[in-house]
N, C-alpha and C positions, 0 to 999 in steps of 0.2 A: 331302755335301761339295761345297764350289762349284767348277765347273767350271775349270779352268786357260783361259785366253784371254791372247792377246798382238795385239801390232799385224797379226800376218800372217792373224790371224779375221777381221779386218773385210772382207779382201780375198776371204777363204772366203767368206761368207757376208750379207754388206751389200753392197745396189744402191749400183752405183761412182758418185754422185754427188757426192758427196764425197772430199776428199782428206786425211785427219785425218795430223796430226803422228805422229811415232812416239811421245812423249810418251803414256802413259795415268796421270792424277792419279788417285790414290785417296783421298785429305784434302785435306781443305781447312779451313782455321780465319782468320777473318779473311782480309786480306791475302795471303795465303800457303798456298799448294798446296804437296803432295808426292806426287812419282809413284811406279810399284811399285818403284823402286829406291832410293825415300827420297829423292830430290835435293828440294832447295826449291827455289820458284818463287816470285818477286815478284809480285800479280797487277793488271797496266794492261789487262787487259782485260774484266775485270767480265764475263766469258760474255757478250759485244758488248751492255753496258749494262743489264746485267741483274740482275747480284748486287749491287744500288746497297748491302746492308747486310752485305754481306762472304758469307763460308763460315762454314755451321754458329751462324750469332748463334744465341742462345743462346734468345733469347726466340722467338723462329719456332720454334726446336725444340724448344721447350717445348707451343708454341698447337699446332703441326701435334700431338704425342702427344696433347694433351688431344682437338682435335676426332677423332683417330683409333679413340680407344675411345668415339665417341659415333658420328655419322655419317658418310662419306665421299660416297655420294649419293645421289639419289632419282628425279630425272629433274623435270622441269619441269612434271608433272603436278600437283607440289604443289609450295611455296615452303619458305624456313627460314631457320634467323635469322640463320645468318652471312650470306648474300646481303643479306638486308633491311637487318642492320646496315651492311654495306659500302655498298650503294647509296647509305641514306641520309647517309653520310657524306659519299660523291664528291659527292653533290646539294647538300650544305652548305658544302664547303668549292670550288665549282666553280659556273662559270654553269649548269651544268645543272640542267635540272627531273626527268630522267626517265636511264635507265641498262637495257642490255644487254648480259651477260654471255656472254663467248665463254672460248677458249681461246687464243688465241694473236694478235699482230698482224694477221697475214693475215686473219683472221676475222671481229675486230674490223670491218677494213677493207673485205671484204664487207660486211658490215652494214651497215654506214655508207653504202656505194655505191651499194644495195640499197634503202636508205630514200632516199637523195635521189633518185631515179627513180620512188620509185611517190611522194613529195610531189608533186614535178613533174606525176606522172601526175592525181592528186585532186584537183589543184591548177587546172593549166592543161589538160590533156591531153595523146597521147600524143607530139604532137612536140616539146611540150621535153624534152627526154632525155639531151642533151650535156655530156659532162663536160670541165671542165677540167682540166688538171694542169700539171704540169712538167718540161722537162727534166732529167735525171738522178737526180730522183725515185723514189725506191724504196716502196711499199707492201705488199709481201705476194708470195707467190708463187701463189698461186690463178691459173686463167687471165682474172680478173674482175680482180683486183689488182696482175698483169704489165702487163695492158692498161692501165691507169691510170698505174702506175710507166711514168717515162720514159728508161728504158734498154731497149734494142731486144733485147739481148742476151739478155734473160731470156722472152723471147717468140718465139727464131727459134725453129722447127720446129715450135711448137704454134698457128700458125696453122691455121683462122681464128679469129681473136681477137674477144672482143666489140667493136662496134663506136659508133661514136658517141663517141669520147674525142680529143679533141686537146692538144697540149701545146705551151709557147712556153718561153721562157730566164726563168728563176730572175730575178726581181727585176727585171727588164722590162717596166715598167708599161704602154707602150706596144703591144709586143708583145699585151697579152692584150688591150686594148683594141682592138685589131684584131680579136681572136678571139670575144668574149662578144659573146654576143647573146639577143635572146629566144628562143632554142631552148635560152640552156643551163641546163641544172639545178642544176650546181655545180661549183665552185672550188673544186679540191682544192690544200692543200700543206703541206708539213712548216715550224715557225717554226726549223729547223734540217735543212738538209738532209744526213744523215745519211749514208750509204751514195756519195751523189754528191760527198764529199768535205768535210764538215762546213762547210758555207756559211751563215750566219745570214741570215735575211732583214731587210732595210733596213724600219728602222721605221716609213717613210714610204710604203714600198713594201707592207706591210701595211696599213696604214690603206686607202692607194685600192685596195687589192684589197675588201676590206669594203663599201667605195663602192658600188662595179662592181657588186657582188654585189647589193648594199639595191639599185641603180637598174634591173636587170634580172630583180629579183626570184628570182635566185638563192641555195642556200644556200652557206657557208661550212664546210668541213671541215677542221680538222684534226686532222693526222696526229700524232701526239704519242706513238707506241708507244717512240722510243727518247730521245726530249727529256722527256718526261714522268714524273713522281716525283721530283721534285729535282733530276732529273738539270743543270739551269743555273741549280741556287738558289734558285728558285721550286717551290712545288710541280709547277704547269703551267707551259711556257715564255713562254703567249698574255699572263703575266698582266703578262709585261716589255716587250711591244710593244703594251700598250693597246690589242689590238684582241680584241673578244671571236665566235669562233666560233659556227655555228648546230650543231653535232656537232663532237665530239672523238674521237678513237680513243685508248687507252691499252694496255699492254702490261708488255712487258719487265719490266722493274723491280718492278714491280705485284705480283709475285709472288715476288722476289727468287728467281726459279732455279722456283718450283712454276708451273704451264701456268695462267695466269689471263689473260682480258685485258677491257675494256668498251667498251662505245661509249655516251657521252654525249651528252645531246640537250636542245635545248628544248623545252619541252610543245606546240609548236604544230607542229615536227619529227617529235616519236615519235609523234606523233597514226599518221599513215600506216603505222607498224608496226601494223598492229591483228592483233587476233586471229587468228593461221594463218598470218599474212606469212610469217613466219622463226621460226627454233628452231635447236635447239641441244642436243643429248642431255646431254652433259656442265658445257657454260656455265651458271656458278651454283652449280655443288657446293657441298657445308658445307667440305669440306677447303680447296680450294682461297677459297676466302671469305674463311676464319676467315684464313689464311697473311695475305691481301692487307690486310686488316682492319690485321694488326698491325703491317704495313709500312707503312701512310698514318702509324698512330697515331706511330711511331716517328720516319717520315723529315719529317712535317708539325707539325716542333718549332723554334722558335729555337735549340734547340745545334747541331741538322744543317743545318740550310738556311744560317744564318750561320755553320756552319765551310767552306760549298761555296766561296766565293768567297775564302776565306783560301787552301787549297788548290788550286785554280785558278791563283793568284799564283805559290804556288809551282813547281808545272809549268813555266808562262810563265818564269818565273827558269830552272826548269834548261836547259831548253830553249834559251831564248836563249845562257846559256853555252855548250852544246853547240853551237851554232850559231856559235858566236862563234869557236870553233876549229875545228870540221869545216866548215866552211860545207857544211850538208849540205842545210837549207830555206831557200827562198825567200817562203815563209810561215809563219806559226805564227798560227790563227784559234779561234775558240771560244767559248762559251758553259759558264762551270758547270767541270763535271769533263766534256763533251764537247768535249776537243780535238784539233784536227788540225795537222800538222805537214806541208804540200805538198813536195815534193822538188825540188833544182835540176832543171833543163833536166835535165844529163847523167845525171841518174838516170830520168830520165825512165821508167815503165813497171815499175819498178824496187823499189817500196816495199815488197812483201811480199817484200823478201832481210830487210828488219829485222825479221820474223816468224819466222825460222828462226835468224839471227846473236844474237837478244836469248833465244831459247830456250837456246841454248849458254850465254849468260852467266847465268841462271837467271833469267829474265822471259816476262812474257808482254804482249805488245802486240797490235796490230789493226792493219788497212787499212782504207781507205775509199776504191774505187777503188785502180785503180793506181799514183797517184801519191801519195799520203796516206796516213802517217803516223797511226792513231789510238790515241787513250788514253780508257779510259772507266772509269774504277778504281770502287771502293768510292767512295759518299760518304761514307764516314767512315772512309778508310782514315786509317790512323799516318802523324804526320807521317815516321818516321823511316823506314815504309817507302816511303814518296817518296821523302827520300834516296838511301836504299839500291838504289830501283830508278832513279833516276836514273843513278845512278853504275853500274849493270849498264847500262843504255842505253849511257852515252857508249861504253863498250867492244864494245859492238854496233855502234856506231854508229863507231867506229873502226876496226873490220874489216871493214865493209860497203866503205868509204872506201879503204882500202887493197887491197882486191881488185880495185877498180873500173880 
């Protein structure tokens, strides 16, 4: 018999790192959660851009039973087919030549950090080593991938941090061109900055970072763990700002909810993984393969990729009405089904009240930062639970306003 647990276990028994809602879902189907007391939940938060094909699809839990009575894993002393199959996929439908397999974004993103430093190293030797990145950039939680992420906050007390990373302003071409030189190895950054408040990068601001790169012999990274799989309507987000990366990181979504993630590269990139570089015990699984296998097949179709940007509209529509009576943002920015909503001035610091106020009205939303507002639903949620969950926002969003 299964153990009885409530919200006051986690405080028993789980490192206080977390602060989880009182909120515990036990279903999920589609759009829509229900927790142990049966209440529904609208769901804008896609487990922060992860469940890109809802709860429980049908055919994921179909592929997860079949690979379950065949293999789950072997370890990377031998290869198998779900990997190979998936690899060869992302390599076909992706600039990439070549693919490694991890578990999670951070991982991914290790990897990726990982390789552009020993290219660097086989390449030029050991003083180019510098990495760029950007402020409020988020990557991973590793102390390899805090350091890179440019928020300071996720690195105090775990100094000393790797060293050799500097970071300039989002979309500041200037800026980095002050910074890049022949020491550095690579330019990292998300084509949606995610976590720092869902900021697109300017298209032209992408191209001369690519430049920069080609003229100092640098490579280009991106970070694509939570823009990546549809998430802006494109399979990859790179493929809408015409600039094509030298490694891609992938995640989230990749797996829709099961721990999968990759890192993409081009054949003259992964050369430098050779033999013994890096590993991974679990990266690669058949389970975890086969899951990710049938989320490309599914999300890398004209019905879902061309309903992203129909849905999209509409957010942008409720939203704007919402806004039209509460004046509650002074932004509303985005890509895809990755939107943000920045808050006035006087809310300033403020945005996750509409994390707790939209849970009462039976939804579930995100932050992005303090001041943002995020929504990362299903891409192929019902139009009607847009609606539906619009209309529980505005009433979140109308008592956030009235307390104020």
């Amino acid at each position: 018999m299964a153990q009885e647990v409530t919200r006051a276990t986690f405080d028993e028994v789980m490192v206080p790192n977390y602060a989880p809602s009182a909120i515990i879902p036990v279903r999920g189907e589609g759009s829509r959660v229900w927790d142990k007391d049966n209440k529904e939940y609208i769901d804008f938060a896609g487990g922060i851009a992860v469940t890109a094909l809802g709860h429980s699809h049908p055919t994921l839990v179909n592929v997860m039973r079949e690979q379950a009575g065949q293999l789950w894993h072997l370890s990377n002393v031998m290869t198998n087919e779900p990997a190979l199959r998936l690899a060869k996929k992302l390599t076909e439908k992706t600039f990439a030549d070549r693919v490694f397999f991890a578990n999670s974004g951070g991982e991914a993103n290790e990897a990726a950090f990982k390789l552009v430093r020993r290219y660097a190293y086989d390449h030029f030797g050991p003083e180019k080593h510098e990495i760029i990145a950007f402020n409020k950039s988020f990557h991973g939680r590793t102390l390899f991938t805090v350091s890179v992420g440019g928020q300071a906050k996720y690195k105090e007390g775990f100094e000393p941090t790797p060293g050799g990373i500097k970071h300039c302003d989002y979309n500041n071409i200037e800026q980095l061109k002050a910074l890049i030189s022949d020491k550095t190895c690579a330019v990292v950054m998300e084509p949606i900055q995610g976590e720092g408040g869902i900021i697109p990068a300017d298209a032209e601001f992408a191209k001369q970072v690519r430049e920069l790169c080609d003229q100092h012999k640098a490579l280009l990274v991106f970070d694509e763990v939570q823009s990546g799989v549809g998430r802006t309507g494109t399979l990859y987000a790179y493929e809408q700002l015409g600039v094509t990366p030298d490694v891609l990181t992938t995640a989230k979504a990749l797996g829709n909810g099961f721990p999968v993630a990759a890192m993409l590269a081009t054949e003259d990139a992964a050369k430098s993984l050779a033999f013994g570089t890096h590993g991974s015990t679990y990266g690669g699984n058949p389970m975890a393969c086969a899951i990710a296998e049938a989320v490309i097949d599914i999300v890398d179709t004209p019905e879902v990729l061309s309903g992203i940007q129909k849905r999209h509209d509409l957010f942008v529509k409720g939203l704007t009405a919402i806004n039209e009576k509460h004046h509650v943002f002074k932004d509303i920015r985005g890509q895809g089904l990755l939107i943000g909503g920045e808050v006035v001035d006087s809310l300033a610091g403020k945005a996750a009240e509409f994390i707790k106020a939209s849970a009462a009205e039976g939804l579930f939303v995100l932050v992005a930062g303090p001041n943002v507002l995020r929504l990362a639903p299903s891409l192929i949620i019902p139009e009607k639970d847009i609606q539906e969950g619009l209309a529980r926002l505005e009433k979140a969003v109308a008592a956030v306003m009235a307390a104020q």
